[in-house]
PASE-407322 format. One record per residue: residue in three letters; x, y, z of N, C-alpha, C in turn. Coordinates in steps of 0.001 Angstrom, whole numbers, plus 500000, padded with zeros to 6 digits. Example, Ala and Ser with C-alpha at 12.3 -4.5 7.8 and 13.67 -1.06 7.14 Angstrom:
2
Ala513190494310507800512300495500507800513200496700507800;Ser512850497750507080513670498940507140512900500030507870;
//
This chain:
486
Unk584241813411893630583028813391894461583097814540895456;Unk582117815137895448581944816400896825582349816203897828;Unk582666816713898609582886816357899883582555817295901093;Unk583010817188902179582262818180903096583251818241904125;Unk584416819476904234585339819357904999585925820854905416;Unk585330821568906048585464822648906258586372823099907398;Unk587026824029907143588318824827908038588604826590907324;Unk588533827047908837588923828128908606590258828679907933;Unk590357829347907228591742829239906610592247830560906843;Unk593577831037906936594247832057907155594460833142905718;Unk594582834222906082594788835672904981595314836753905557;Unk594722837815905577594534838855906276594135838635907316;Unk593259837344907584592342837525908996593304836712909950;Unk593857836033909240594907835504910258596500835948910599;Unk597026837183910349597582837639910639597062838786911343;Unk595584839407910980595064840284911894594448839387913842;Unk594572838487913445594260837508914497595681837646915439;Unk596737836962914877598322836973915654598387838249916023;Unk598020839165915465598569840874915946597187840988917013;Unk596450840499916839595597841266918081595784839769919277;Unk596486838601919092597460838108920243598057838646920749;Unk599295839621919889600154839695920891600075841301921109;Unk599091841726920494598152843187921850598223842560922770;Unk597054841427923061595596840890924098597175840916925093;Unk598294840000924346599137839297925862600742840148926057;Unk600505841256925744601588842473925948601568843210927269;Unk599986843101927789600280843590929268600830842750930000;Unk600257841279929593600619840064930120602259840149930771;Unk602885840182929588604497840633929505604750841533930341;Unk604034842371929770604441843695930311604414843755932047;Unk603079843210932751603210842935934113603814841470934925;Unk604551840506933785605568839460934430606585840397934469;Unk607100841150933484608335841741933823608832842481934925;Unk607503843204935098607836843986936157607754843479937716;Unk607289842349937759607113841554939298608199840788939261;Unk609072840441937592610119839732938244611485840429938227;Unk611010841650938209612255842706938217612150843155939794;Unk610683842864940368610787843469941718611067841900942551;Unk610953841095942219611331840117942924612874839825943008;Unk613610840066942000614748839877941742615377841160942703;Unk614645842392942463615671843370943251614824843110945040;Unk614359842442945587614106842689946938614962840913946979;Unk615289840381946154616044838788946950617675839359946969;Unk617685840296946057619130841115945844619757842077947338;Unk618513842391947580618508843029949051618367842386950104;Unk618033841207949951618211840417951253617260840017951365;Unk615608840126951260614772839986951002614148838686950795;Unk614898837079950889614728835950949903613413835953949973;Unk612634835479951293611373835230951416610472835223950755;Unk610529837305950511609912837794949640609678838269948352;Unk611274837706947897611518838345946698611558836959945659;Unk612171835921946150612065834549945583610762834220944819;Unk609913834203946192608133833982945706607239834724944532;Unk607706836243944422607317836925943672607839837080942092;Unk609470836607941871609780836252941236609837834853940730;Unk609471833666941458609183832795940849607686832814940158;Unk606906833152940663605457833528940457605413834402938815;Unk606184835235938234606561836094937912606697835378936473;Unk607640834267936961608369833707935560607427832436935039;Unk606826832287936261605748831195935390604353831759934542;Unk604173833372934997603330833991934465603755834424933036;Unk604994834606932734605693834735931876606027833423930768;Unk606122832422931357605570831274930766604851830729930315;Unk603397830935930756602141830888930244602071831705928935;Unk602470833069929057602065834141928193603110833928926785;Unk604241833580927372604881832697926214604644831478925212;Unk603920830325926153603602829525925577602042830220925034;Unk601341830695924975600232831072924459600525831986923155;Unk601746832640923521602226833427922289602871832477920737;Unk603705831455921749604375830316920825602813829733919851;Unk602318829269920819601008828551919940599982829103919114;Unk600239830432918999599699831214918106599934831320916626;Unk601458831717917070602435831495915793602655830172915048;Unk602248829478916245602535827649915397600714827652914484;Unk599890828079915587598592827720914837598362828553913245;Unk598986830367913396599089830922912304600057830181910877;Unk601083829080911440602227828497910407601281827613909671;Unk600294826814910640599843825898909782598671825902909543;Unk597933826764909781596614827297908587597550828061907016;Unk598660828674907313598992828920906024599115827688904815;Unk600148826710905615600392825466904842599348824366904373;Unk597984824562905828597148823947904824596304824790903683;Unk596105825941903585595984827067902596596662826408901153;Unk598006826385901641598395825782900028598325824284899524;Unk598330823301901034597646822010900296595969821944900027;Unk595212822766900275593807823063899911593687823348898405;Unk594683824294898236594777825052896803595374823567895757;Unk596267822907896164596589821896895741595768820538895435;Unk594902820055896153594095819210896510592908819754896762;Unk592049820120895846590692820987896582589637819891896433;Unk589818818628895709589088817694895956589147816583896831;Unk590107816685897602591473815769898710591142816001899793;Unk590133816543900763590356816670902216591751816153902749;Unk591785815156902617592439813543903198594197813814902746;Unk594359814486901792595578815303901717596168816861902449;Unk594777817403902667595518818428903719596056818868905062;Unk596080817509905604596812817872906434597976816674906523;Unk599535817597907146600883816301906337600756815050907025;Unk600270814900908296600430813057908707599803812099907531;Unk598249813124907283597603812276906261597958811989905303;Unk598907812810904729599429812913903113600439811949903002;Unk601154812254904527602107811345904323602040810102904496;Unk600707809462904363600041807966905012600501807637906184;Unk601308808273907187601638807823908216601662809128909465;Unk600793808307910446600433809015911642600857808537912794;Unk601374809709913827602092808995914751601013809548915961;Unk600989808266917446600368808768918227600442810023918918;Unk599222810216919704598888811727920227599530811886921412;Unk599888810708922155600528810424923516601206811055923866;Unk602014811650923578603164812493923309602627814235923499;Unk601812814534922662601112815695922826600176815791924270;Unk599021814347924505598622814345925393599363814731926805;Unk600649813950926937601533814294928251601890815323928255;Unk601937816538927213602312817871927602601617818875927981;Unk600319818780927319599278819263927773598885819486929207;Unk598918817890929421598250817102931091599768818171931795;Unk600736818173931332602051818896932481601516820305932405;Unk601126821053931616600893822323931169599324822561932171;Unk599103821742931877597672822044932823597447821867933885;Unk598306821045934388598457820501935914599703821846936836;Unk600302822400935621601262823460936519600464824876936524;Unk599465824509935270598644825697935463597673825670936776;Unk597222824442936965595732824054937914596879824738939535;Unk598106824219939230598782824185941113599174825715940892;Unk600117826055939988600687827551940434600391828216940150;Unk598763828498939332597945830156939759597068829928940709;Unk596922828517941740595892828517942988597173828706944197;Unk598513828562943736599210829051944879599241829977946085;Unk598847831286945762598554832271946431597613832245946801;Unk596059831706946268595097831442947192594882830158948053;Unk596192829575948042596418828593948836597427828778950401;Unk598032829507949756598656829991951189597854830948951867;Unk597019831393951121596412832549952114595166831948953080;Unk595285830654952867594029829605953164594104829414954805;Unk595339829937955721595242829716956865594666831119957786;Unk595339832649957366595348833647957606593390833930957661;Unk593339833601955897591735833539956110591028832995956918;Unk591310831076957526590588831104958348590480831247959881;Unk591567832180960132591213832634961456590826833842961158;Unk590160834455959926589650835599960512588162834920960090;Unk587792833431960044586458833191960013585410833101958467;Unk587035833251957454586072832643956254586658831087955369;Unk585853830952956022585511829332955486585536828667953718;Unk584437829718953352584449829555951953586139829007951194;Unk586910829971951572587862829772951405588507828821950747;Unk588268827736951870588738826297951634588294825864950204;Unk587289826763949452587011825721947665588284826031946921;Unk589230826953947707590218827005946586591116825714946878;Unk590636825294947543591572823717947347591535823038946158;Unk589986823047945680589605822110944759590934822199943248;Unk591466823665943068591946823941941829593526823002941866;Unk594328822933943418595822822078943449595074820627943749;Unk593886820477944076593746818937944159593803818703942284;Unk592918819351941991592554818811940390593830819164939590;Unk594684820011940101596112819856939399597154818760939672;Unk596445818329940763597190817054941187597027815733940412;Unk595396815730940038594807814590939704595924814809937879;Unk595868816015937337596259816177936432598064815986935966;Unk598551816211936903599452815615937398599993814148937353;Unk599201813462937763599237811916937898599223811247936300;Unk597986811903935837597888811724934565598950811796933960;Unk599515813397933962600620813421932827601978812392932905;Unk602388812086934778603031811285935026603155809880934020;Unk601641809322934263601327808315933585601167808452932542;Unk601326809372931776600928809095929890603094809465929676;Unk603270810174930494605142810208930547605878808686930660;Unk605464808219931341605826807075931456605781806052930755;Unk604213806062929831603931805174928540605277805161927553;Unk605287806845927171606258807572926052607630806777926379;Unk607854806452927560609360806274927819609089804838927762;Unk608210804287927809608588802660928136608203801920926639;Unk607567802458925889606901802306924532607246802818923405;Unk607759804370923498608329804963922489606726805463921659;Unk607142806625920643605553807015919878606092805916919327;Unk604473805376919072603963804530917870603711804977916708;Unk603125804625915691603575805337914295602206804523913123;Unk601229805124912780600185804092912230600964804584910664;Unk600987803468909881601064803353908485599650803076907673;Unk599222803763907092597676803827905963598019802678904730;Unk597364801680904561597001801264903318596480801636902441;Unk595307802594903012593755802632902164594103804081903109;Unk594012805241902141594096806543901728593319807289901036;Unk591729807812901800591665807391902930590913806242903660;Unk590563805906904792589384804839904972588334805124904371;Unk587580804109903706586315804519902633585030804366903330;Unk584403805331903258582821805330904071581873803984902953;Unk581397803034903396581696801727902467582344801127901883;Unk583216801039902909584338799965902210585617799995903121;Unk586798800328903866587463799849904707588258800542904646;Unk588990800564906173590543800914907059591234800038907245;Unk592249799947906390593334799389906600594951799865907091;Unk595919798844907528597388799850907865598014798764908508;Unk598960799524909306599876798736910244600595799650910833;Unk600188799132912361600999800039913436602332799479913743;Unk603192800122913745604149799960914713605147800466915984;Unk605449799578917110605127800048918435606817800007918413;Unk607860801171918713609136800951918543609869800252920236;Unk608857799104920442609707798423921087608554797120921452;Unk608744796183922356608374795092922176607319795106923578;Unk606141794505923116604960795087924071604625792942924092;Unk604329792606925183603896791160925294602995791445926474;Unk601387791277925618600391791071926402599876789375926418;Unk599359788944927544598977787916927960597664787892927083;Unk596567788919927227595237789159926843595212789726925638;Unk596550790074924702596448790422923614596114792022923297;Unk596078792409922638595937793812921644594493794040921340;Unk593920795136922084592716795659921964592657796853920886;Unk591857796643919717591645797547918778590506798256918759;Unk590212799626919057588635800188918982588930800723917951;Unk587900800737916651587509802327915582586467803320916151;Unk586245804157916018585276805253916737585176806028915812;Unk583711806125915727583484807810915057582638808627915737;Unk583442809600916200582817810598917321582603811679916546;Unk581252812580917053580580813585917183581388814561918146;Unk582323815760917781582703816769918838582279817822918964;Unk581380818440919953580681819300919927581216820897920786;Unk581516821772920424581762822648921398581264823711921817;Unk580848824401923476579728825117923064580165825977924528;Unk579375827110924221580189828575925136581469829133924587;Unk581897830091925017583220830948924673583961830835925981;Unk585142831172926084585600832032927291586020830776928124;Unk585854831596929287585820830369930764584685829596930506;Unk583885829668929833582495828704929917582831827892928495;Unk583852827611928301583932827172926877584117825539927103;Unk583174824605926089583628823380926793583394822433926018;Unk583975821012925651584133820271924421583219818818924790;Unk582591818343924030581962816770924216582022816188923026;Unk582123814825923477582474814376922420581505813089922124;Unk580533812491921783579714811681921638580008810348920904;Unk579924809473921093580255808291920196579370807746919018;Unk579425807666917837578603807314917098578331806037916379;Unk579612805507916044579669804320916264580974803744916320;Unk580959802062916588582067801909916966581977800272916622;Unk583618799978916461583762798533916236584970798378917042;Unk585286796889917173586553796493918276587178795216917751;Unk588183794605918113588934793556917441589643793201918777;Unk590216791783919202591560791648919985592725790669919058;Unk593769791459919136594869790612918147595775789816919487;Unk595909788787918975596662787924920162598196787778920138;Unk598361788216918887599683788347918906600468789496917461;Unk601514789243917375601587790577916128602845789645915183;Unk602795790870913897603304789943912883604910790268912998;Unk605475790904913997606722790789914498607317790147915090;Unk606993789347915448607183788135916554608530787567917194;Unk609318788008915431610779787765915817611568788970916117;Unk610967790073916106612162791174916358612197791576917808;Unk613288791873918344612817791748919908612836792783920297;Unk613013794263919415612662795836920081611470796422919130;Unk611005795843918138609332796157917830608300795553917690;Unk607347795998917803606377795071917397604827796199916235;Unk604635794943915585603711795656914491602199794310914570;Unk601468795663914661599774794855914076599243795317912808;Unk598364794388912173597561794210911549596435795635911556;Unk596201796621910662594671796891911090594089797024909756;Unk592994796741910266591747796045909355590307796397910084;Unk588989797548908886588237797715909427587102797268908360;Unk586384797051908482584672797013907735584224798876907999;Unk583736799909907782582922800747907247582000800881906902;Unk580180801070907652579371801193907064579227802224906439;Unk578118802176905491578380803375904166577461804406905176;Unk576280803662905980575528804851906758575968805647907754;Unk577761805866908196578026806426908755578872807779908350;Unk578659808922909202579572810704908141580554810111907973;Unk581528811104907487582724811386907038583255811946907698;Unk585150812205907946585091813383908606585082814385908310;Unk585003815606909786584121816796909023584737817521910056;Unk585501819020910115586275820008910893584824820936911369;Unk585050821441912198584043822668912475583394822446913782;Unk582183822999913851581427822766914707579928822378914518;Unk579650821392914709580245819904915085580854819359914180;Unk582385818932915095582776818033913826582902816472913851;Unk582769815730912849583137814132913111584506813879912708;Unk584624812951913958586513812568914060586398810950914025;Unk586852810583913396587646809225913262588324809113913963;Unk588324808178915187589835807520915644589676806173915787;Unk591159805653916002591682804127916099592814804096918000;Unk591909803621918531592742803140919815593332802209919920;Unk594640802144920695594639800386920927595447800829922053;Unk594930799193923167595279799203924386595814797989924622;Unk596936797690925411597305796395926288597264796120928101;Unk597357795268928166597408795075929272598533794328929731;Unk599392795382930406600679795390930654601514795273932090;Unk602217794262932219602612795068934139603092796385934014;Unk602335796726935152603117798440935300601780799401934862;Unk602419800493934346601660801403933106600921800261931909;Unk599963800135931377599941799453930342599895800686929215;Unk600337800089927833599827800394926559598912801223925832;Unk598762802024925182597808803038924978597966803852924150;Unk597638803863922508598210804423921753596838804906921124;Unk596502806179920413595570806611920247596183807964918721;Unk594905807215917484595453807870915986594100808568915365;Unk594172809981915133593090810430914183593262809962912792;Unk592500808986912458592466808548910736591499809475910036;Unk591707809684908908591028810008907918590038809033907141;Unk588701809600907130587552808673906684586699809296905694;Unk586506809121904565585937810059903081585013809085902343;Unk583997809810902250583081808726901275583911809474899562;Unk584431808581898822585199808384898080584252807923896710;Unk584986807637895185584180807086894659584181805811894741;Unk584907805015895194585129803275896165583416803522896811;Unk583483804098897397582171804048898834580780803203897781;Unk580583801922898461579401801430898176578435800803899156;Unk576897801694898798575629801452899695575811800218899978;Unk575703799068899035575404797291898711576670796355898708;Unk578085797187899051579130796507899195578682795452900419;Unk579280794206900450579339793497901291580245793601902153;Unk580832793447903502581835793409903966583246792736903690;Unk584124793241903587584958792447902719585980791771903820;Unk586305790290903657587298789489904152588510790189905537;Unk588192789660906436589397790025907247590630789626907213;Unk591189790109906947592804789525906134593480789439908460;Unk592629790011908779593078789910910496592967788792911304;Unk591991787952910390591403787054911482592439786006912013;Unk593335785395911567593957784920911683594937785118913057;Unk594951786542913182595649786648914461594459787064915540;Unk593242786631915237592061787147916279592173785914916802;Unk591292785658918086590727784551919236589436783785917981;Unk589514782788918261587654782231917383586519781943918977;Unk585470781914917922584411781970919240584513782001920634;Unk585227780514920240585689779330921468586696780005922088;Unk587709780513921155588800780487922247588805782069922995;Unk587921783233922621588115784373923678587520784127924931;Unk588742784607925364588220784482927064588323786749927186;Unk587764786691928528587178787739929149588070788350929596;Unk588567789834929564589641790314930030590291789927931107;Unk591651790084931547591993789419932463591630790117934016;Unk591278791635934172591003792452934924589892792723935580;Unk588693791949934720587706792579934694586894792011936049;Unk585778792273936676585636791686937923584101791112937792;Unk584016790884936091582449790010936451582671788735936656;Unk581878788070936828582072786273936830581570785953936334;Unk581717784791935633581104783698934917581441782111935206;Unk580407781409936229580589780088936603579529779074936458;Unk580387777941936544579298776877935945578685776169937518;Unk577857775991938047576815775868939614577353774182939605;Unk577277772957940707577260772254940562576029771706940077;Unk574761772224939936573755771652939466573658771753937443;Unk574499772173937470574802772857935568574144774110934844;Unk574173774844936218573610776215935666574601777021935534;Unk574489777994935174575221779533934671575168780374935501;Unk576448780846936102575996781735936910576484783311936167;Unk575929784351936187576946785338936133576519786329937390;Unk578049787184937681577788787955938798578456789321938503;Unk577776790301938823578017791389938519578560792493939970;Unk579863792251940566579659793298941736579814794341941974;Unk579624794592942998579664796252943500580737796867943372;Unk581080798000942596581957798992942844583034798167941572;Unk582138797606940412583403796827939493583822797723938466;Unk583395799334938835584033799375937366584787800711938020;Unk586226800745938846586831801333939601587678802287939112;Unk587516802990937555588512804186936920587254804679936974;Unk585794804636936223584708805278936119584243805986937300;Unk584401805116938666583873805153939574584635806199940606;Unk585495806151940486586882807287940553586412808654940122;Unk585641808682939292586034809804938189584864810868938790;Unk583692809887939137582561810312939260582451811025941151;Unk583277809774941728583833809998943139584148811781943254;Unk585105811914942086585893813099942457584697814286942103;Unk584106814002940921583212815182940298582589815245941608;Unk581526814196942471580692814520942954581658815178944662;Unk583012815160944774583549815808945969583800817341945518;Unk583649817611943999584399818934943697582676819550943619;Unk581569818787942975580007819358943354579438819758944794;Unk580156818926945808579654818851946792580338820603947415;Unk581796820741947119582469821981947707582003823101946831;Unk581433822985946179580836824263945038579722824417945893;Unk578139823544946501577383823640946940577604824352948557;Unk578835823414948747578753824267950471579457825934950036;Unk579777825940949156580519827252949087579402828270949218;Unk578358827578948186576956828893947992576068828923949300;Unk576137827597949492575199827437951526575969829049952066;Unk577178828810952017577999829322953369578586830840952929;Unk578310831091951349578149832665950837576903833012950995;Unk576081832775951549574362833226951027573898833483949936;Unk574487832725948856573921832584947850572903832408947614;Unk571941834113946383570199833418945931569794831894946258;Unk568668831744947118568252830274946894568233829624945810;Unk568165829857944515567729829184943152568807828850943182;Unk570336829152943744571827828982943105571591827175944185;Unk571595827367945479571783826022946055570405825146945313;Unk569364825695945043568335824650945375568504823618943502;Unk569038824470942869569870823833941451570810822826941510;Unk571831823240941962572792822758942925572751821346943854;Unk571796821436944396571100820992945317571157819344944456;Unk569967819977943517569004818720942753569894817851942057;Unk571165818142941356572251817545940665573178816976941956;Unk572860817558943122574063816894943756572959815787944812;Unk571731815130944383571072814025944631571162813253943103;Unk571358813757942321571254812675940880572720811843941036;Unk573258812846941435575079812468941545575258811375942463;Unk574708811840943870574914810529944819573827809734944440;Unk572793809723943849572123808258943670573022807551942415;Unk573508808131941768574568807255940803575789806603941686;Unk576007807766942284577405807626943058577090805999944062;Unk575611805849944704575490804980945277575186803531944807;Unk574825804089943450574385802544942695575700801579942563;Unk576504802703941906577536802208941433578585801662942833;Unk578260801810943783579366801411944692578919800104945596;Unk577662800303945515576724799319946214575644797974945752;Unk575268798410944452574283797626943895575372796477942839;Unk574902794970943109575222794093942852574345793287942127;Unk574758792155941277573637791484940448574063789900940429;Unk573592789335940744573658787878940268572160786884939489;Unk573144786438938360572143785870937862572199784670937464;Unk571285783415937512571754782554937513570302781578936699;Unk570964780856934969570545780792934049570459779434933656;Unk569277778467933152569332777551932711568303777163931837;Unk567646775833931635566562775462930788565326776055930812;Unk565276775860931904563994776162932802564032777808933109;Unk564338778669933529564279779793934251565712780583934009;Unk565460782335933935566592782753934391566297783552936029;Unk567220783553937220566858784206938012568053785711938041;Unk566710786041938703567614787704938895567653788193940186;Unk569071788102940748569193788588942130569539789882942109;Unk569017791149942987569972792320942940569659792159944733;Unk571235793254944723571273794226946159572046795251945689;Unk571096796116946962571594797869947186571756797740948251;Unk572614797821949263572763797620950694572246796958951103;Unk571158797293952472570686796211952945569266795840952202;Unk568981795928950931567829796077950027567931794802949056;Unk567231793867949023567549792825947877566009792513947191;Unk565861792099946013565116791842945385565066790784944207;Unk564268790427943705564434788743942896563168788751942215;Unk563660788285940154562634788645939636563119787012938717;Unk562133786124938515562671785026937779561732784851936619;Unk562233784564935264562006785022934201562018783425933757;Unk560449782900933183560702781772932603562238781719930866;Unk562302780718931057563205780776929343562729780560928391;Unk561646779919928389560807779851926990560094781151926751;Unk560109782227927740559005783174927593560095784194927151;Unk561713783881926590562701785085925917562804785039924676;Unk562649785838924187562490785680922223563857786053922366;Unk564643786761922612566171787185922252566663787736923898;Unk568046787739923194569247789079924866569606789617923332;Unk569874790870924160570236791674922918571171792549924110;Unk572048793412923203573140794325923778572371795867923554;Unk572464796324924793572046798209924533572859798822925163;Unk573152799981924235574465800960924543573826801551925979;Unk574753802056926942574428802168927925575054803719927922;Unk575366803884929527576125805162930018577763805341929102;Unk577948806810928712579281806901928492579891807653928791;Unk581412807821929489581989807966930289583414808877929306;Unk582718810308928554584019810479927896583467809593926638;Unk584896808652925796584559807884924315584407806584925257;Unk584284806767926034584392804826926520582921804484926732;Unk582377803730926140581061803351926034580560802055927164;Unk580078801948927817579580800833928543577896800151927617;Unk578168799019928120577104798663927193576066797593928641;Unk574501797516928060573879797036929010573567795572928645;Unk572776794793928687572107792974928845570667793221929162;Unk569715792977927974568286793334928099567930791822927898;Unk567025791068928460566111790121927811564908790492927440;Unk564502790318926045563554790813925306562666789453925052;Unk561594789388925948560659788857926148559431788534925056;Unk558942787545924659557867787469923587556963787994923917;Unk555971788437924896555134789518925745555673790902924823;Unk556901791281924932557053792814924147557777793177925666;Unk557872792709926655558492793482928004560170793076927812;Unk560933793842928625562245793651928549562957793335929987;Unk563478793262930308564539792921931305565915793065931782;Unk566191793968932708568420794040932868568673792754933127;Unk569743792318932277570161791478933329571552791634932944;Unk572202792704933605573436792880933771574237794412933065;Unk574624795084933266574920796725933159575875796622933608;Unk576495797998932745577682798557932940579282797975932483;Unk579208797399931298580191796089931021580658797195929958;Unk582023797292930414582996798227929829583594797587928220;Unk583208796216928353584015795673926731583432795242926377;Unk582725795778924784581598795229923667581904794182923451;Unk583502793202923632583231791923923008583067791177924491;Unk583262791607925391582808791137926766581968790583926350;Unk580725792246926271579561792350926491578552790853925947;Unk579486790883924488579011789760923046579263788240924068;Unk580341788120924290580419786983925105579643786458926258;Unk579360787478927254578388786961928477576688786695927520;Unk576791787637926499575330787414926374575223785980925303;Unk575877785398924759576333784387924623576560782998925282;Unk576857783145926067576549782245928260575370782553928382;Unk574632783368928139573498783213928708572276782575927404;Unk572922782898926521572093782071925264572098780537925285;Unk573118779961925726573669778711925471572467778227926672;Unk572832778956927753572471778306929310570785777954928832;Unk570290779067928496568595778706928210568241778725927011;Unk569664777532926136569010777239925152568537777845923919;Unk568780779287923571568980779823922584569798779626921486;Unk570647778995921759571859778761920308572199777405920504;
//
């Protein structure tokens, strides 16, 4: 069967590529050497102050230009090798590259934490020098100045990160996905089994996402920049694993359904990526293992296949018995009069809210920078308009609250925004359905919304921003029961 899996492949053009690398990064070399030859001979002279700084400066520039040189040569090794599993497999996507071939893929975690160190020493020690010079400048009265903070804060934030994905690696070990089904069939299923080389005991169990993302990349250069869109997605929680007795690993189950109406994957630009997450909730650092699978409409792939049997269920929660993450900060209570309450508060979804915190402090120092350069008006008054979209998000999310409270008769809808409240009560006979709508997404993490869809044709929130689709399935579920829908 055809397929659609495109990659640039190496020849001539990719060895004419490595040689005009290591042109582009020969001055590179060429001017670390010589700053850490002058740093070295003025600390030799007595010099430390000045000669230390310039030579440390020196060798990390030299580092960069190294590691950029290293990754050239690694990227030139393995466009060759997939060159010859292409030539080998030209009907195989799903064989050319070796994790896939070898049915077994190990997490990215590992790669992720080096990166996050690599980027976080990049973000602090090329803003060094415009960080020390940050006092001198402002006594001679320039202010602006101060945005070069933003580059060691965000190396900081990056920092933390790598800390924390370092810390996973050491307390977890890479994980390692094993393939059943080689590859997952676009109609018809992902199967495997992970295993975690040491022993993970969650209270709330083993969170499984599949994802098939859209990655889009667009600009060159410094303006070069990656998104990644979600297209669709399914989730599972395993409560326990089929290791049970070994006391330094543990292994899950995975098991997916595949609709046939979704791509394949596909390299390029844009390309679609398959992945499989799974998360715990752990004291400490929790859990977090993250696998690019391979997904091929195959000759298996069928339009009219039915979904086939979860050989998983067995270690899943049933209706009855999932309960709601253990973290999460919505509520769900029963009133003494026998109503439903759910409550949605302010400021509950506190990594998102973080994230957005920081964008809108690093928007805000970009804007005063152009105020306080005299920057063209069009530069602030742009500027400007995104940094009111930002704080009216920034404010919803920290302030606006929801309670709702559901029974035979009526659902009511409480909100507040500060000192702002409002109340909209919705008979229950007048709801033909609640239905789930994908909401804001944050990166691959999808939040999902709570509409009541009214026999009129009008709709209704009643409740946003709920970070877990089977959450999501569950509250709207409480609220079916409460007025009598199921």
């Amino acid at each position: 069967m055809a397929v659609q899996f495109e990659m640039n492949l190496p020849g001539r053009s990719g060895r004419a590529n490595l040689g005009c690398l290591c042109l582009f990064l020969a001055p590179f070399f060429g001017v670390g050497l010589v700053f850490l030859w002058i740093g070295f001979r003025d600390a030799l002279q007595g010099d430390l102050q000045g000669g230390l700084p310039v030579a440390g400066f020196a060798l990390l520039f030299l580092g960069f230009a190294g590691l950029f040189l290293w990754l050239g040569i690694r990227s030139n090794r393995q466009k060759r090798a997939l060159q010859v599993l292409r030539e080998q497999c030209p009907d195989q996507p799903w064989l050319w590259r070796p994790d896939w071939r070898s049915g077994r893929i190990q997490s990215s975690e590992g790669k992720s934490a080096v990166l996050l160190w690599i980027m976080a020493l990049a973000f602090i020690g090329l803003s060094l020098p415009a960080v020390l010079a940050i006092p001198s400048e402002l006594e001679k009265g320039n202010k602006p100045i101060l945005v070069a903070l933003v580059f060691p804060l965000a190396g900081i934030g990056l920092a933390t990160g790598a800390a924390r994905a370092t810390i996973r690696q050491r307390n977890f070990g890479r994980s390692e996905l094993e393939l059943h089904t080689l590859p997952g069939v676009i109609g018809g299923t992902l199967s495997g089994a992970l295993e975690i080389p040491s022993k993970v005991r969650s209270s709330s169990g083993f969170k499984l996402r599949l994802l098939c993302l859209k990655r889009t990349t667009s600009g060159s250069g410094k303006n070069r920049s990656t998104h990644e869109s979600v297209l669709w997605e399914e989730e599972k929680t395993l409560l326990r694993d089929f290791m049970e007795t070994e006391p330094d690993r543990t292994g899950l189950p995975i098991f997916f359904n595949i609709p046939f109406d979704q791509p394949q994957s596909l390299s390029g630009n844009p390309a679609i990526l398959w992945r499989l997450e799974v998360n715990a909730d752990v004291p400490g650092v929790d859990y977090a293992a993250q696998f690019e699978v391979p997904v091929f409409r195959t000759a298996e792939s069928r339009p009219d296949a039915a979904p086939a049997p979860d050989p998983t269920a067995s270690f899943q929660p049933s209706g009855e018995a999932w309960q709601p993450p253990l973290k999460t900060r919505i509520q769900v209570t029963e009133t003494l009069r026998g109503e439903t309450e759910l409550y949605f508060p302010a400021a509950r979804n506190t990594g998102a809210l973080a994230a957005l915190l920081a964008f809108l402090a690093i928007w805000t120092g970009v804007l005063w920078f152009l105020l306080e350069a005299g920057a063209p008006m069009i530069f602030p008054i742009v500027f400007g308009f995104f940094e009111v979209l930002l704080l009216v998000f920034a404010v919803q999310g920290l302030f606006h609250a929801v309670r709702i409270t559901a029974n035979r008769d009526q659902i009511e809808l409480r909100n507040r925004l500060l000192l702002f409240k409002w109340r909209n009560v919705v008979a229950s006979s007048d709801v033909q359905s609640i239905q789930l709508k994908t909401g804001m997404q944050s990166g691959t993490k999808v939040y999902y919304d709570i509409q009541l869809v009214l026999k009129s044709g009008g709709k209704r929130s009643a409740g946003s921003r709920i970070p877990d689709k089977k959450h999501a399935q569950w509250l709207v579920k409480q609220l079916e029961r409460a007025i009598g829908l199921c």
